[in-house]
VMD Tcl script that draws the C-alpha trace (Angstrom):
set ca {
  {-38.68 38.36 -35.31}
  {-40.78 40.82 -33.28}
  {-43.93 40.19 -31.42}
  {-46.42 41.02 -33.89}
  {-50.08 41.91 -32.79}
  {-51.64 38.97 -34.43}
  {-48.83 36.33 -32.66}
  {-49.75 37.33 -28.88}
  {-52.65 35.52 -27.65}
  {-54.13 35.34 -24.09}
  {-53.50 33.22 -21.66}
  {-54.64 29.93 -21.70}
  {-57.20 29.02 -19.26}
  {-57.63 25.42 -18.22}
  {-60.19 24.20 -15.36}
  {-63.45 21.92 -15.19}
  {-66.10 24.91 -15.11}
  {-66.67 25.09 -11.26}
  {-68.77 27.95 -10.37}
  {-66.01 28.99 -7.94}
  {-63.61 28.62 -10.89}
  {-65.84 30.97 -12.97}
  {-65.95 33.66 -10.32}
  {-62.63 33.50 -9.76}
  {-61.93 34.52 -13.35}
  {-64.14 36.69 -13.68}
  {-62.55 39.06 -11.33}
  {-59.16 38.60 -13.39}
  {-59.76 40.33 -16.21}
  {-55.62 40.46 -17.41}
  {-56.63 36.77 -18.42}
  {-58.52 37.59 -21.16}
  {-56.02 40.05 -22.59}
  {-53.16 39.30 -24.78}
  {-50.13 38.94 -23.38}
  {-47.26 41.16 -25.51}
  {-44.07 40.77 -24.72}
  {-40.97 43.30 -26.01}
  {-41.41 43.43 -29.86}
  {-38.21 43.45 -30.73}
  {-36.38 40.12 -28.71}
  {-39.68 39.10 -26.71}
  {-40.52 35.79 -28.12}
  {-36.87 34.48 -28.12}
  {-37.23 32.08 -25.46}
  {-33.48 32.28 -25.06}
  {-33.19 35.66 -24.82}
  {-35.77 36.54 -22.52}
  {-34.86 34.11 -20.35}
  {-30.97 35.11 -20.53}
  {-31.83 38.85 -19.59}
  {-34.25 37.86 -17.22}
  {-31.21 36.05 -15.41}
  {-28.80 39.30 -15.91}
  {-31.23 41.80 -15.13}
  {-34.22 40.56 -12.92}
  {-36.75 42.92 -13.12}
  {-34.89 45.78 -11.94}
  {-33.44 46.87 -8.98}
  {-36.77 48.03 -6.55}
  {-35.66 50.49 -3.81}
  {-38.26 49.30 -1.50}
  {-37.62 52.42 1.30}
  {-38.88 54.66 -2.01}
  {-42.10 52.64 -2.42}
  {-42.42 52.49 1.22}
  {-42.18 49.32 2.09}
  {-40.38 48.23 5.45}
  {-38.28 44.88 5.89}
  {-37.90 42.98 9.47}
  {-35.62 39.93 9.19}
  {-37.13 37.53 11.32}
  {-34.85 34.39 12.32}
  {-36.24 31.13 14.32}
  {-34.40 27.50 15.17}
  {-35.94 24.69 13.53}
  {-35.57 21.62 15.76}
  {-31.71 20.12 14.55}
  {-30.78 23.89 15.40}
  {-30.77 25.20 11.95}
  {-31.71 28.89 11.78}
  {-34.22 29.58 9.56}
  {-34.70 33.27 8.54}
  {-37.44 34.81 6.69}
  {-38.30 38.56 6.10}
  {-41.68 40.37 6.71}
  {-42.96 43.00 4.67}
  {-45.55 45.51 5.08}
  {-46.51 49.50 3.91}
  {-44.49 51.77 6.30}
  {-46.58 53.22 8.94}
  {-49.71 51.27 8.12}
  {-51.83 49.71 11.27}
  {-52.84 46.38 10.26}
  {-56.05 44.97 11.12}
  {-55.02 41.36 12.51}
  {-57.45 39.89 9.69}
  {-55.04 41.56 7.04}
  {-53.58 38.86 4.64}
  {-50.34 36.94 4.63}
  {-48.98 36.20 1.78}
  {-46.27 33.85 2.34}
  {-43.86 33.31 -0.65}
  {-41.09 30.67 -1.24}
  {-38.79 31.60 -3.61}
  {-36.87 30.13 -6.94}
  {-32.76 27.88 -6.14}
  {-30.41 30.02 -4.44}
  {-32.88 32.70 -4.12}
  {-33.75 34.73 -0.93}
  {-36.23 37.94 -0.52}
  {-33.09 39.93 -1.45}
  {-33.66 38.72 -5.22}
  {-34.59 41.44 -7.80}
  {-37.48 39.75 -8.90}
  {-38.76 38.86 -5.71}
  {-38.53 42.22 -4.40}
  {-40.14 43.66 -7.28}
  {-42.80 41.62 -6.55}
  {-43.10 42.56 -3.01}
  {-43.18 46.22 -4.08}
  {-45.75 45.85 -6.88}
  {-47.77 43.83 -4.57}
  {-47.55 46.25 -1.45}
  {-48.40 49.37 -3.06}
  {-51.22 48.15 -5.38}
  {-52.68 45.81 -2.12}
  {-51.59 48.12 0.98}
  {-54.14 45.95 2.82}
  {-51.82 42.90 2.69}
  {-48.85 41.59 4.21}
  {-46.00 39.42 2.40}
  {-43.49 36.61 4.05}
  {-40.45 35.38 1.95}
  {-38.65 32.56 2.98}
  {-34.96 32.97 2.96}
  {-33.57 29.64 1.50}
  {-31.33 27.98 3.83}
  {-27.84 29.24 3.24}
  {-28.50 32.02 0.62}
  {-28.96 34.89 3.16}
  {-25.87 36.55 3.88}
  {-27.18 38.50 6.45}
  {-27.90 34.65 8.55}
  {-24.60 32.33 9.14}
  {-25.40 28.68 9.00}
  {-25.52 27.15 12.49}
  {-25.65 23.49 11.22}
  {-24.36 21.70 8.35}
  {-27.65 21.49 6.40}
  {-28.50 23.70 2.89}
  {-32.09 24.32 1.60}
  {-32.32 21.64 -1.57}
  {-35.07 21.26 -3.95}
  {-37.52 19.57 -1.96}
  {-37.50 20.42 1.37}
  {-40.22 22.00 3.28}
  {-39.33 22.22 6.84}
  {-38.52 25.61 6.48}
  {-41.61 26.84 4.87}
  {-43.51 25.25 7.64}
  {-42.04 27.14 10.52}
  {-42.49 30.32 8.60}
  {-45.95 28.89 7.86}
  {-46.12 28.38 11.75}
  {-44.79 31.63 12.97}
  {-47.20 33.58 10.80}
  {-49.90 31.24 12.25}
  {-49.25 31.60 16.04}
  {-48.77 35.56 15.77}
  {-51.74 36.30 13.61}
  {-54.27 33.11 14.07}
  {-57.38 34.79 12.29}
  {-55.55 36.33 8.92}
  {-56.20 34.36 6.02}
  {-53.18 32.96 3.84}
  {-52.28 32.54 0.51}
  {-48.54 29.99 -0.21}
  {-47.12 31.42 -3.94}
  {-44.24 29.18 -4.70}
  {-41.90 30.43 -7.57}
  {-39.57 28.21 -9.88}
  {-38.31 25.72 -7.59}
  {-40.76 27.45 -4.73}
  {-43.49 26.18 -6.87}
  {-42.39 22.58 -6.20}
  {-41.66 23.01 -2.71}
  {-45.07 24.80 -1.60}
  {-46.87 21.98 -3.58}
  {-45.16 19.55 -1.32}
  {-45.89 21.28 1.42}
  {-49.50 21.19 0.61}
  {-49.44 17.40 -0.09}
  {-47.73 15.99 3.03}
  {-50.09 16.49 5.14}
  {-53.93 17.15 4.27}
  {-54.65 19.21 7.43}
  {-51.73 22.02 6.28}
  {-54.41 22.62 3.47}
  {-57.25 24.17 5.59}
  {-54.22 27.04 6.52}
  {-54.36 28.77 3.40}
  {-56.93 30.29 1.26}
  {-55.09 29.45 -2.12}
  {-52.01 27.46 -2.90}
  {-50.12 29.28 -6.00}
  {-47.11 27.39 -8.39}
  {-45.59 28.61 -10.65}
  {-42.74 28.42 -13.79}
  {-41.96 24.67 -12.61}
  {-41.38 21.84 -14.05}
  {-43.54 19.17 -11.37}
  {-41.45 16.39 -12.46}
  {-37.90 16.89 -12.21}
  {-35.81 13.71 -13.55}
  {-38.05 14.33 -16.31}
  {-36.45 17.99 -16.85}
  {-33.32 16.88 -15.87}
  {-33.42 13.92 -18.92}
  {-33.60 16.96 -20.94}
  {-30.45 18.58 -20.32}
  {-28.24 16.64 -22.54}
  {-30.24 17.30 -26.00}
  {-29.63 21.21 -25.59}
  {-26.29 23.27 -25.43}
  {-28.37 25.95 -23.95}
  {-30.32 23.76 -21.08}
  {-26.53 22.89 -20.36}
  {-25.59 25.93 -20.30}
  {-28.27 27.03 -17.49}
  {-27.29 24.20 -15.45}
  {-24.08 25.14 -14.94}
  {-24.70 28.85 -14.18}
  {-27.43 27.41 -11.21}
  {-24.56 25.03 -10.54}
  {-22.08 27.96 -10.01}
  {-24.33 29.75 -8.21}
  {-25.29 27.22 -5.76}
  {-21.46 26.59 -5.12}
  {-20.62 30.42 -4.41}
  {-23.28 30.23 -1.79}
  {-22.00 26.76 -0.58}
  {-18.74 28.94 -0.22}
  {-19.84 31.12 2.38}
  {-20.57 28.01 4.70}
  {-17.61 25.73 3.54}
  {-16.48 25.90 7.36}
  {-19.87 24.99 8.33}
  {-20.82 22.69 5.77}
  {-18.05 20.53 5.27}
  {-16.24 20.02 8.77}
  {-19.67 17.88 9.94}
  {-18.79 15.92 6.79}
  {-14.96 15.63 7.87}
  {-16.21 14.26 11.39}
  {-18.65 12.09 9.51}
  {-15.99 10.47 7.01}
  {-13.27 9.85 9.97}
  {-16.00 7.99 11.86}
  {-17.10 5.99 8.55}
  {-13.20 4.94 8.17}
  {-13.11 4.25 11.87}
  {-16.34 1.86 11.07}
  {-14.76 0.66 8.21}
  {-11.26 0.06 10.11}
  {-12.83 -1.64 12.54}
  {-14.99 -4.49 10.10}
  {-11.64 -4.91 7.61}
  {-11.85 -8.44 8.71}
  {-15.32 -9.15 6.68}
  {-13.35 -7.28 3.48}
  {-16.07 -4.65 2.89}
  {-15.46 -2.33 0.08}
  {-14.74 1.30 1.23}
  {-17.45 3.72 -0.16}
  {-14.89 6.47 -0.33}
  {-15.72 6.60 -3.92}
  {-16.19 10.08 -6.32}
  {-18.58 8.73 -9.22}
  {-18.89 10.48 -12.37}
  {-20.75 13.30 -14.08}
  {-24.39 12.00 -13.73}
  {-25.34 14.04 -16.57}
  {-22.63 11.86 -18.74}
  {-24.43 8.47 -17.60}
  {-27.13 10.02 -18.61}
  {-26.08 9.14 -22.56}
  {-25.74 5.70 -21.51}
  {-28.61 4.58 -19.12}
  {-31.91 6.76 -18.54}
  {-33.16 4.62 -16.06}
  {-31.97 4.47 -12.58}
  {-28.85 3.31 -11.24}
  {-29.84 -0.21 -9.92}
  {-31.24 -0.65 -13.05}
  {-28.14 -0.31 -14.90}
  {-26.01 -2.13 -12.88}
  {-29.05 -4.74 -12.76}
  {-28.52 -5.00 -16.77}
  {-23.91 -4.98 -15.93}
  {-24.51 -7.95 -14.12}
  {-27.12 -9.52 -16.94}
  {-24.42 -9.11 -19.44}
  {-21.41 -10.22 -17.13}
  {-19.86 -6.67 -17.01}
  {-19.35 -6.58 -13.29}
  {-20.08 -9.33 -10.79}
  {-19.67 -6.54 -7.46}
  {-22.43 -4.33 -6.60}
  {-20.93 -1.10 -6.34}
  {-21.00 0.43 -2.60}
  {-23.42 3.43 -2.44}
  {-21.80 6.35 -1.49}
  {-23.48 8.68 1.25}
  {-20.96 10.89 2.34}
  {-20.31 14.32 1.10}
  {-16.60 15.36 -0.28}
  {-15.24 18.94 -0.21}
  {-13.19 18.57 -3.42}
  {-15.99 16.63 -5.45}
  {-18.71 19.14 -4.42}
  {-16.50 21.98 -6.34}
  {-15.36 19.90 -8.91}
  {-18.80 19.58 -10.10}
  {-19.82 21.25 -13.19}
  {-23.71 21.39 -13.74}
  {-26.50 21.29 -11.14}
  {-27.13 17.54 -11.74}
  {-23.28 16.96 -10.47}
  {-24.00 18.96 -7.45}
  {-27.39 17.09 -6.74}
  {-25.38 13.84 -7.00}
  {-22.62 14.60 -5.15}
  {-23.48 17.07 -2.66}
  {-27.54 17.13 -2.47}
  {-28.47 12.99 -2.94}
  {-25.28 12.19 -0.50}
  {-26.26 14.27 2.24}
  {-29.89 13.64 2.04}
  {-28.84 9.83 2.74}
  {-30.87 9.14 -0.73}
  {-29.49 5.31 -2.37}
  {-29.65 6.64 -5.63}
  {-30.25 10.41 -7.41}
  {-33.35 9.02 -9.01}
  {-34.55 8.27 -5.48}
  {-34.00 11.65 -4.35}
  {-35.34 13.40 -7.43}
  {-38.14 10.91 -7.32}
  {-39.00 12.04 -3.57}
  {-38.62 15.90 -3.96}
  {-40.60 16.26 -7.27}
  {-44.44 17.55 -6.28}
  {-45.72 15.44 -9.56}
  {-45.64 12.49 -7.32}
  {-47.48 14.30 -4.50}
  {-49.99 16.63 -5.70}
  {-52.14 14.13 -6.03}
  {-53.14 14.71 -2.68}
  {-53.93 18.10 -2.45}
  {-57.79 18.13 -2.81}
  {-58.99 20.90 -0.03}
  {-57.84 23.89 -1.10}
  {-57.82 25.93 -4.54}
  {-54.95 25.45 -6.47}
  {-53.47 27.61 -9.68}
  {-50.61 26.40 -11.50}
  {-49.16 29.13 -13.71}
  {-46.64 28.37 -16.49}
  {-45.02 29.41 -19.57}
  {-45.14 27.83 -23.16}
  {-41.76 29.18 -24.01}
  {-40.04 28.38 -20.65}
  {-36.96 26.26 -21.20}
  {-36.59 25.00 -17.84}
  {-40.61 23.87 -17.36}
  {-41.58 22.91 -20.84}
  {-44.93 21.83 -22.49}
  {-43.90 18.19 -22.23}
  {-44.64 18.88 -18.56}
  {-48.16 19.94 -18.68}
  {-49.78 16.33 -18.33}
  {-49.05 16.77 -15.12}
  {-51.26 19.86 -14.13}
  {-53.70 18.64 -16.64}
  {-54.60 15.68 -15.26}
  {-54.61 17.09 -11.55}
  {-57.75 19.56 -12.78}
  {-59.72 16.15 -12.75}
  {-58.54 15.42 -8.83}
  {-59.58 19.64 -7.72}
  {-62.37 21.04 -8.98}
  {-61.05 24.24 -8.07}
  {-57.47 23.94 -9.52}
  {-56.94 26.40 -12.40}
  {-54.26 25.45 -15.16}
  {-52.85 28.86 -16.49}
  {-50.03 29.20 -18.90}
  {-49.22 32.03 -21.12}
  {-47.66 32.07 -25.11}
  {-44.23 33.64 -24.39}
  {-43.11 34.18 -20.54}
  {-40.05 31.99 -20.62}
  {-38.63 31.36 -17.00}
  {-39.87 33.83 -14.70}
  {-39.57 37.04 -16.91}
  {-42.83 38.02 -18.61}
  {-41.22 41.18 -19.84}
  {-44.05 42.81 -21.13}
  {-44.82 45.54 -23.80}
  {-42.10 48.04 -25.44}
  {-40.12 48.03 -28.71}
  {-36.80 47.26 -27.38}
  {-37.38 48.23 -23.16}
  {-40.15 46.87 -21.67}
  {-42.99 48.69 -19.30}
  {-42.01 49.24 -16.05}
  {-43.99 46.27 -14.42}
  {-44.15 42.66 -15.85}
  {-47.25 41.01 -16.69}
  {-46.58 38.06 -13.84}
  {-46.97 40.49 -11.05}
  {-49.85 42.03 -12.17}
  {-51.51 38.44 -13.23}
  {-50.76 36.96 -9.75}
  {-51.89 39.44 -7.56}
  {-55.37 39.74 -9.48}
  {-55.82 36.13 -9.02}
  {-54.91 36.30 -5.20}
  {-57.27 39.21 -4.82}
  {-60.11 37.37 -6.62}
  {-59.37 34.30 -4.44}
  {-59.10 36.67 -0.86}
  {-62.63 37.79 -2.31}
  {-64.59 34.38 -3.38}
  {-63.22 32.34 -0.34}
  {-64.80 35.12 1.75}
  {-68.21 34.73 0.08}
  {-68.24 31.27 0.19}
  {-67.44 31.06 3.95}
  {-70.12 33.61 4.35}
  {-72.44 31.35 2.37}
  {-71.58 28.47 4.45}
  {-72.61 29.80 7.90}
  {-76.04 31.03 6.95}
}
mol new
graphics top color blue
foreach p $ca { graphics top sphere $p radius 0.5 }
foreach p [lrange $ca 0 end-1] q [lrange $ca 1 end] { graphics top cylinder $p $q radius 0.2 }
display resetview
């Protein structure tokens, strides 16, 4: 069924009625107009979200909009090489006041991405006056070879924070915004939350198309063919990357597991249990427990199933890893292993920002998401709605139709050129550039 005039709506506008709220909005004035996606396949959920993953938004020759790209690469401190790319207008002299804009990116994603790109171009020729960083997650840049043994996973902010740093150091008076999308969304609100002081660096801290909690989505996964479906094309994806660094990756883990049986060689006496172990599909246990895995062996041992508590297994295997079959598999075996993590509960449990945003309280705050998105749902939304109580500058935003990251918009069958998230964002970080500035200039008189 097509997208019918009277079935698009607005965007939906949640916040407590701050006056820095209000002005905010008022200088967005896409919020107050309907959103239409495609007529023809726009508010299939499915679909949009299918062809979003086929197509991006386009291929973006960035030399034709005249944008230039400098990789820049820097060693975190266990000698991982983080790399990160810095756009700007070609030929433009930048005031060292000009903005940053420094973006994290969606799983497996790098400022290569279609979508990211087309954001970057969007961006740079409607704002010439700004800049744009885009953290390359660790592993997914081809054009950067792994010099440790360690992958970006959902969670992890280190490398955000040297880019975060480098921009910092280089230009100390330009004012920031952090956009985090998809999994970026989670990872920038982290970032926000560890530590209070990191707050005060930016201007505005943007998520969006994420989920917050993420053993919550990943419950989810069994009840829909489709949601498995998209699991196992992230979970394929992530492993083709992994591929590229198998040399890199996995002989650390070799060294590690011939020291472990060394260990374990050594203590035979005491009869411990080797932990050399491959445990099942998670996402099959799932049918059986939903709670945690100490809990269900907790409720084995209640009902005299097992009397040995099973050995928890913390080192990564090469033939597991690719025998896995849907990103919870790969978390489990690969991710939760080589983060040291006891369980995959634990490790969801401590990379999921719904259990840290809580503390981010000095900065504004928008949190941008999609009714229709099958990967962030409307079950989620407690989660931003309660936060708007904790920031009286946090903005909840979240649109009819959208799905994951596409907000195709307008057109029969093809839709306009740019798509409605661009153009929604960068309104919102331009009306946030302008009100921080007046109330900083209000503050000093």
């Amino acid at each position: 069924m097509g997208a019918s005039e009277s079935s698009c709506s607005a965007p939906v506008l949640e916040h407590r009625g701050s006056d820095f709220n209000n002005a905010v909005i008022e200088r967005c004035p896409l919020l107050k107009e309907r959103y239409r996606p495609p007529w023809l396949w726009g508010q299939n959920t499915h679909i949009h979200t299918i062809l979003f993953g086929l197509l991006g938004h386009g291929k973006t020759d960035l030399e034709a909009c005249g944008v230039d790209d400098e990789l820049q690469t820097v060693l975190s401190p266990d000698g991982s090489t983080i790399s990160f790319d810095l756009f700007t207008v070609k030929g433009r002299e930048y005031v060292d006041d000009a903005p940053w804009i420094i973006l994290c990116p969606g799983i497996s994603n790098n400022s290569q991405s279609d979508y990211v790109q087309t954001f970057v171009a969007y961006t740079l020729v409607n704002f010439p006056a700004w800049r744009i960083a885009v953290l390359n997650h660790l592993g997914t840049d081809p054009r950067v070879p792994l010099t440790t043994a360690r992958i970006f996973n959902v969670g992890c902010t280190e490398s955000y924070d040297l880019v975060v740093q480098y921009i910092r150091e280089k230009w100390s008076s330009a004012p920031l915004v952090s956009v985090g999308l998809s999994m970026g969304g989670n990872i920038v609100l982290n970032y926000a939350a560890e530590k209070p002081e990191r707050q005060k660096f930016f201007r505005a801290v943007i998520s969006c198309c994420q989920g917050y909690d993420i053993m919550a989505g990943i419950r989810r996964v069994p009840e829909s063919s489709l949601l498995q479906f998209y699991v196992y094309v992230m979970a394929r994806r992530f492993l083709a990357m992994l591929s590229r660094h198998k040399d890199a990756v996995f002989e650390h883990w070799r060294v590690e597991h011939s020291r472990s049986c060394q260990t374990e060689q050594a203590g035979k006496e005491d009869d411990e249990q080797s932990d050399e172990v491959l445990l099942g599909s998670y996402t099959k246990d799932m049918h059986c427990c939903n709670d945690s895995s100490t809990e269900c062996y907790a409720a084995m041992v209640k009902y005299g199933k097992t009397s040995v508590k099973p050995a928890v297994v913390t080192e990564v295997n090469e033939k597991a890893t690719y025998s896995t079959t849907s990103l919870m598999d790969v978390d489990e075996v690969f991710q939760r292993r080589a983060g040291k993590f006891a369980s995959l509960d634990d490790y969801y449990i401590a990379k999921s920002s719904s259990n840290s945003m809580h503390n981010i309280t000095d900065v504004p705050v928008l949190l941008f998401n999609a009714d229709d998105d099958p990967l962030a749902p409307e079950a989620c939304y407690h989660f931003p709605r309660e936060y708007l109580d904790i920031n009286p500058r946090s903005v909840f935003i979240h649109t009819q139709h959208g799905s994951h990251m596409a907000f195709y918009n307008g057109g029969w069958l093809f839709p306009d050129k740019h798509n409605v998230f661009d153009q929604i964002l960068t309104q919102y970080i331009d009306a946030i550039l302008h009100c921080t500035a007046d109330q900083e200039k209000e503050e000093t008189r």
